[in-house]
C-alpha positions as CSV (number, residue, x, y, z in Angstrom):
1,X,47.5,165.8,59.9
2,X,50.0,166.6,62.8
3,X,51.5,163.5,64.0
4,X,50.9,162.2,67.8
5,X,53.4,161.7,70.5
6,X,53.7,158.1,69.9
7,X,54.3,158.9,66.2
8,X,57.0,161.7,67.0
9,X,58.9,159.3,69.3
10,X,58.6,156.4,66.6
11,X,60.2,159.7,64.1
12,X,63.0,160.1,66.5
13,X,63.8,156.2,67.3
14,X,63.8,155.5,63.0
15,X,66.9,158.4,63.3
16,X,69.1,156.2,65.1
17,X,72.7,154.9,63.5
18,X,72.1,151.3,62.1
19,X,74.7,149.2,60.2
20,X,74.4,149.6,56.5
21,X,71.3,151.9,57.1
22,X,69.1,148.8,56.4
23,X,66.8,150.1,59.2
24,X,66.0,146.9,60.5
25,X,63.2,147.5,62.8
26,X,59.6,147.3,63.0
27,X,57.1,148.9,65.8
28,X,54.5,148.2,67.5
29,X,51.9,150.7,69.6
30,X,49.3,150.8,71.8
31,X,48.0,153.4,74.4
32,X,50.9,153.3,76.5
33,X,54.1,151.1,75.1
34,X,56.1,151.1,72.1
35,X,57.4,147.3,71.1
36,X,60.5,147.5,68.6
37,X,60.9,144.1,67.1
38,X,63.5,143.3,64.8
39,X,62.8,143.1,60.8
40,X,65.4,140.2,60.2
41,X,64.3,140.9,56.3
42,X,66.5,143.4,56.7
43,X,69.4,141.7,58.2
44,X,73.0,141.5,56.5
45,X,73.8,137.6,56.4
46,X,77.3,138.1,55.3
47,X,78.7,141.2,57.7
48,X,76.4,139.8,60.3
49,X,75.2,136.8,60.7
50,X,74.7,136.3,64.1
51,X,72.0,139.5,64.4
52,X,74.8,141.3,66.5
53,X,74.7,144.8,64.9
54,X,71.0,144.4,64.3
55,X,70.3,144.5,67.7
56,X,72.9,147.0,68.5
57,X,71.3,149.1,65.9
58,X,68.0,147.7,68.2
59,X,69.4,149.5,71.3
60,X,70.5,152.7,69.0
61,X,66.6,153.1,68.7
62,X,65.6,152.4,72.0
63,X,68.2,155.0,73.3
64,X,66.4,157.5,70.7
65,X,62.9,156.4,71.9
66,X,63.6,157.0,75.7
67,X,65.0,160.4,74.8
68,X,62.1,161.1,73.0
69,X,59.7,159.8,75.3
70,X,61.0,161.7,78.3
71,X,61.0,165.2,76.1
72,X,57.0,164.6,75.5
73,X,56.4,163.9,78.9
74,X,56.3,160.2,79.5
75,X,58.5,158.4,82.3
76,X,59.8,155.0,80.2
77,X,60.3,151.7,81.9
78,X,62.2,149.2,79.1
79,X,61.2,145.5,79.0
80,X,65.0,144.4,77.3
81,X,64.9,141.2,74.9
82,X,65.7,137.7,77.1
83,X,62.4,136.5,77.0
84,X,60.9,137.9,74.2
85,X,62.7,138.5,70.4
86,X,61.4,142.5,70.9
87,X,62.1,145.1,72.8
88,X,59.1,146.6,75.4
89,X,58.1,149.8,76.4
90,X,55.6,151.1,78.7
91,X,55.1,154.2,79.2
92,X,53.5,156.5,82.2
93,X,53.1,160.1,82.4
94,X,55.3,162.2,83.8
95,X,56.8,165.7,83.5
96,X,58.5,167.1,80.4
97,X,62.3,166.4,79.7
98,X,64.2,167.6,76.9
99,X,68.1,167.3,77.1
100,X,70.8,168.6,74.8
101,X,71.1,164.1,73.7
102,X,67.3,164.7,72.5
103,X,68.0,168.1,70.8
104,X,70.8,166.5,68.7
105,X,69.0,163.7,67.6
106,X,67.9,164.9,63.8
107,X,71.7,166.1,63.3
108,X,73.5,163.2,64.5
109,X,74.6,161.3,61.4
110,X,78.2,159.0,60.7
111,X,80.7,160.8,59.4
112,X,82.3,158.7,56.8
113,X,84.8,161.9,55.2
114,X,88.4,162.4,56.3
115,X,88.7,164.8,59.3
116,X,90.9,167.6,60.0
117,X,93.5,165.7,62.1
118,X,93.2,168.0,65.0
119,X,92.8,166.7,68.6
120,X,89.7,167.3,70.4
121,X,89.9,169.5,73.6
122,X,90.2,168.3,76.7
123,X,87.1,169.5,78.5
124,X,85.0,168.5,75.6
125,X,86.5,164.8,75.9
126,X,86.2,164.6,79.2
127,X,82.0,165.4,78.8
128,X,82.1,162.3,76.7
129,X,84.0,160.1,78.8
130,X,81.8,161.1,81.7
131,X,78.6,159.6,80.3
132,X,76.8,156.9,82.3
133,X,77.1,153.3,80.8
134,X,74.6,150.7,80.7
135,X,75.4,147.7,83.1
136,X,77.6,145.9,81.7
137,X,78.9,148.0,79.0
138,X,82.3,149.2,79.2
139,X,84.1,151.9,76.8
140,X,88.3,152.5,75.9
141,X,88.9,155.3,74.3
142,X,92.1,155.5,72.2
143,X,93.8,159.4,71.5
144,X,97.6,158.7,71.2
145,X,98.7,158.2,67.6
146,X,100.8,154.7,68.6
147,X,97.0,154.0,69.7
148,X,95.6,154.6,66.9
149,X,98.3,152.7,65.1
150,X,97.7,149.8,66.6
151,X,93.9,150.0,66.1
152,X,94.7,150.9,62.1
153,X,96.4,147.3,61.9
154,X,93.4,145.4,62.6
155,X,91.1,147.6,60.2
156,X,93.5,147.3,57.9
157,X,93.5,143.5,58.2
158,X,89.7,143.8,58.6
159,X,89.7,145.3,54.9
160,X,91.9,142.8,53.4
161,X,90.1,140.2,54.7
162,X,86.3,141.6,53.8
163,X,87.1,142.9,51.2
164,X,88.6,139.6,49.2
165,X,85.4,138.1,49.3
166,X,83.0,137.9,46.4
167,X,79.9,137.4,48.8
168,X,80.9,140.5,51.2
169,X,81.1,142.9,48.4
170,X,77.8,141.9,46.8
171,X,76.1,142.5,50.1
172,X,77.4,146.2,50.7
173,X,76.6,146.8,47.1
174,X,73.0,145.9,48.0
175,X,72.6,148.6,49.8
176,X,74.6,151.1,48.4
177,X,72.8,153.8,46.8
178,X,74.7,155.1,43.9
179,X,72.2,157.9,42.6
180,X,69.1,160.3,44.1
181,X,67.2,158.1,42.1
182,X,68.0,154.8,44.2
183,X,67.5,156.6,47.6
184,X,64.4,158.2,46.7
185,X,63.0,154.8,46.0
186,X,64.4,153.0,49.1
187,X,64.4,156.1,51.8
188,X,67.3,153.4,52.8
189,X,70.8,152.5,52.4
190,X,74.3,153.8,51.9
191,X,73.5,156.9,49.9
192,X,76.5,157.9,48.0
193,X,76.5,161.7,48.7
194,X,76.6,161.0,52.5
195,X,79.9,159.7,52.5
196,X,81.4,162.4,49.3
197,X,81.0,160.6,46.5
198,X,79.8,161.3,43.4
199,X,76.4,160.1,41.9
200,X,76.7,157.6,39.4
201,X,74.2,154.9,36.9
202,X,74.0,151.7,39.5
203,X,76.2,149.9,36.7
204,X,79.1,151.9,36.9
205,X,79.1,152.4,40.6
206,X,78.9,148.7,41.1
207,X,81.7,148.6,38.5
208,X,84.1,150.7,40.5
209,X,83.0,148.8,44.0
210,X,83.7,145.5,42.5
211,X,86.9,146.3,41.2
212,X,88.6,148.1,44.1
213,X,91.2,146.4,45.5
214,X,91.1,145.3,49.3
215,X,94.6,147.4,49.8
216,X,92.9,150.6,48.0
217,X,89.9,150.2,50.7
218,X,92.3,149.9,53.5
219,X,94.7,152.7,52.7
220,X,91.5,154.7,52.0
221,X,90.4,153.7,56.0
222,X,93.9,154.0,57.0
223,X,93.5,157.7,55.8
224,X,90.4,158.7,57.4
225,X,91.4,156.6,60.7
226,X,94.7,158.5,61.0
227,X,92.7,161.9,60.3
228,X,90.8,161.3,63.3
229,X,91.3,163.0,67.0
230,X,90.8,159.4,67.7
231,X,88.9,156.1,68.4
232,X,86.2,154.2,70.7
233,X,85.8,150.8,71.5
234,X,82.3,149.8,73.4
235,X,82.9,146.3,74.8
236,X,80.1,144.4,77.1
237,X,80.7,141.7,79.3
238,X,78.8,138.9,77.9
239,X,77.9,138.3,74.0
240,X,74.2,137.9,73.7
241,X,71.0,139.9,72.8
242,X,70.6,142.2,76.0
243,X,74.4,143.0,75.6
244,X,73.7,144.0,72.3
245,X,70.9,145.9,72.8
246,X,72.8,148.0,75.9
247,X,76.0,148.3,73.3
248,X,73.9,150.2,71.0
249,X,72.3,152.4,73.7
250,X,75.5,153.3,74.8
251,X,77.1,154.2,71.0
252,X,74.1,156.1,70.6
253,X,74.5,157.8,73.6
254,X,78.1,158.8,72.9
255,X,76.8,159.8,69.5
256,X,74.4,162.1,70.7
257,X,76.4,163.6,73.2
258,X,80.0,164.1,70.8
259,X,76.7,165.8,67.8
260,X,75.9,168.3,70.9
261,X,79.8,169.2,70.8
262,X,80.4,169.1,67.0
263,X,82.4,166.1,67.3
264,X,81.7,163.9,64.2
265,X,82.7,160.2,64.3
266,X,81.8,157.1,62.2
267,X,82.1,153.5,62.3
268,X,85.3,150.8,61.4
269,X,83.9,147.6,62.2
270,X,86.3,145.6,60.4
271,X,88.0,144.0,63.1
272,X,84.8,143.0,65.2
273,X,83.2,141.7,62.3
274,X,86.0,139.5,61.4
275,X,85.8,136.9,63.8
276,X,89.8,135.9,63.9
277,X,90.7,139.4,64.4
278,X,87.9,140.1,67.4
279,X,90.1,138.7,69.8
280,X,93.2,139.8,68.6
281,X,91.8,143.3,69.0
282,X,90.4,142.7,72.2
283,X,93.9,141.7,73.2
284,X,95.3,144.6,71.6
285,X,93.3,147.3,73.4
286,X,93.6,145.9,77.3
287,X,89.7,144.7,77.3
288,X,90.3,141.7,79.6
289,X,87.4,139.5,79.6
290,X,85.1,142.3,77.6
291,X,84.5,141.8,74.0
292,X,84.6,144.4,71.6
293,X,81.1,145.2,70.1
294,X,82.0,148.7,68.0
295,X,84.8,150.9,66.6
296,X,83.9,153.9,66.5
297,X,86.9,157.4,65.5
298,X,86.0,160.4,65.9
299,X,87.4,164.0,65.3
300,X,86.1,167.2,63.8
301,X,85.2,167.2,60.2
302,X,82.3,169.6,57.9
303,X,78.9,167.9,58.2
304,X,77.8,165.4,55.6
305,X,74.1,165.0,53.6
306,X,72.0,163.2,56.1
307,X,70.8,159.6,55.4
308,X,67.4,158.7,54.3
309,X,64.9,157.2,56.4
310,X,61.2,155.5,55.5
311,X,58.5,157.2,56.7
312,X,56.5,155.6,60.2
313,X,54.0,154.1,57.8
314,X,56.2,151.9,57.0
315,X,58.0,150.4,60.0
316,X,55.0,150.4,62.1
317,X,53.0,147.2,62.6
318,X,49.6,147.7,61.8
């Protein structure tokens, strides 16, 4: 049976980057709207206990589902979550879209591999860079290598600091997906072969995770970082839901656009999702009153195996 518009836009929106990919969202459809409410069984307590990457994982989707809906012919108007715990859509018909954002959709993915260390052209930067923001939203990009210096400290503190405790660990090996077997079970998670390593018995993978010291993970990060053309900080104004929501449509956004260049990029969260080191960083970088929401590096790399995703069946609300 050939899927429906609503089902196709649903398709695209489940393809958007999400912390951990837990794919915490759920949606809802009638005639004319799309709802995407959060699925907080699918929340990470430890990284994120405050629901702040869930929603900007949220506003990932929605920036997917706008792009979507304005390819199939539908003029969006977005209801964004102050009210409600949910995220409303209504659509009315209009005249067929499709953009080079929307056409890179199925081969954006995160990066997580070493890059090849060489700078990314100035023409192609600047097409970034001239994206519109959401209100709100601010982005600092970081190229020089003292920059990038200064952004490895706090990732490297970020690591040290994650990855001494017990409670963080256990949660990343959660989701991590050490086999095909595991990921064809889930459709979810850190699949192991997206981000180069090798399949391995969940026992043994868990062994190695568990035993890696928190200086092995950062000088592993401080690798990849330095292999990068460079980094991205989105920052927003205020530090609530609808901030959220507009950080992840603007990370998606950038996504999209640096996929339709062959840019690669991934995330390095560490220092935001510390909470003594968010402000240090946001010192660091010249934010002002702006807080940092994402790290992002990016660079040119070879393309990774995509992530998983469930199936619509199972994230729509019945």
């Amino acid at each position: 049976m050939m899927p429906t518009p609503m089902q196709e836009m649903i398709r695209h929106a489940t393809l958007a980057a999400n912390g951990h990919n837990t794919q915490p969202w759920r949606f809802a459809v009638t005639e004319r709207t799309i709802t995407i409410h959060p699925d907080y069984s699918r929340r990470l307590p430890i990284v994120d206990p405050d629901n702040r990457e869930l929603w900007i994982s949220l506003g990932c989707a929605l920036e997917n589902l706008l792009l979507a809906a304005r390819a199939a012919g539908y003029a969006p108007e977005v209801a964004y979550p102050e009210a409600a715990d949910s995220i409303h859509v209504s659509l009315t018909s209009d005249t067929p879209h499709k953009s080079s954002l929307f056409d890179a959709i199925p081969l954006r993915q995160s990066t997580r591999s070493e890059y090849d260390g060489q700078r990314i052209e100035g023409e192609s930067l600047d097409q970034v860079k001239a994206l519109p923001l959401e209100p709100g939203i601010a982005v600092h990009f970081v190229t020089s290598r003292d920059g990038l210096e200064t952004v490895l400290e706090y990732v490297s503190e970020g690591n040290l600091s994650q990855y001494t405790e017990e409670a963080f660990v256990d949660e990343l090996v959660r989701w991590i997906r050490f086999n095909k077997k595991e990921a064809l079970a889930t459709l979810d998670g850190l699949y192991t072969r997206c981000s180069g390593n090798p399949e391995v018995p969940r026992w043994l993978g868990r062994f190695f995770v568990t035993r890696t010291s928190p200086r092995k993970q950062a000088d592993a990060d401080a690798r990849k970082l330095r292999s990068s053309a460079g980094a991205v900080v989105v920052a927003s104004e205020s530090d609530d839901k609808l901030a959220w929501v507009r950080t992840g449509q603007v990370c998606e956004r950038l996504a999209l656009k640096m996929t339709s260049l062959n840019i690669k990029l991934a995330f390095l969260n560490q220092p935001i999702e510390v909470t003594g080191l968010r402000p240090q960083l946001q010192s660091a970088m010249g934010l002002g009153a702006s807080l940092p929401q994402l790290l992002i590096r990016f660079g040119h790399a070879k393309a990774m195996p995509q992530s998983l995703r469930r199936p619509i069946e199972q994230v729509l609300i019945q």
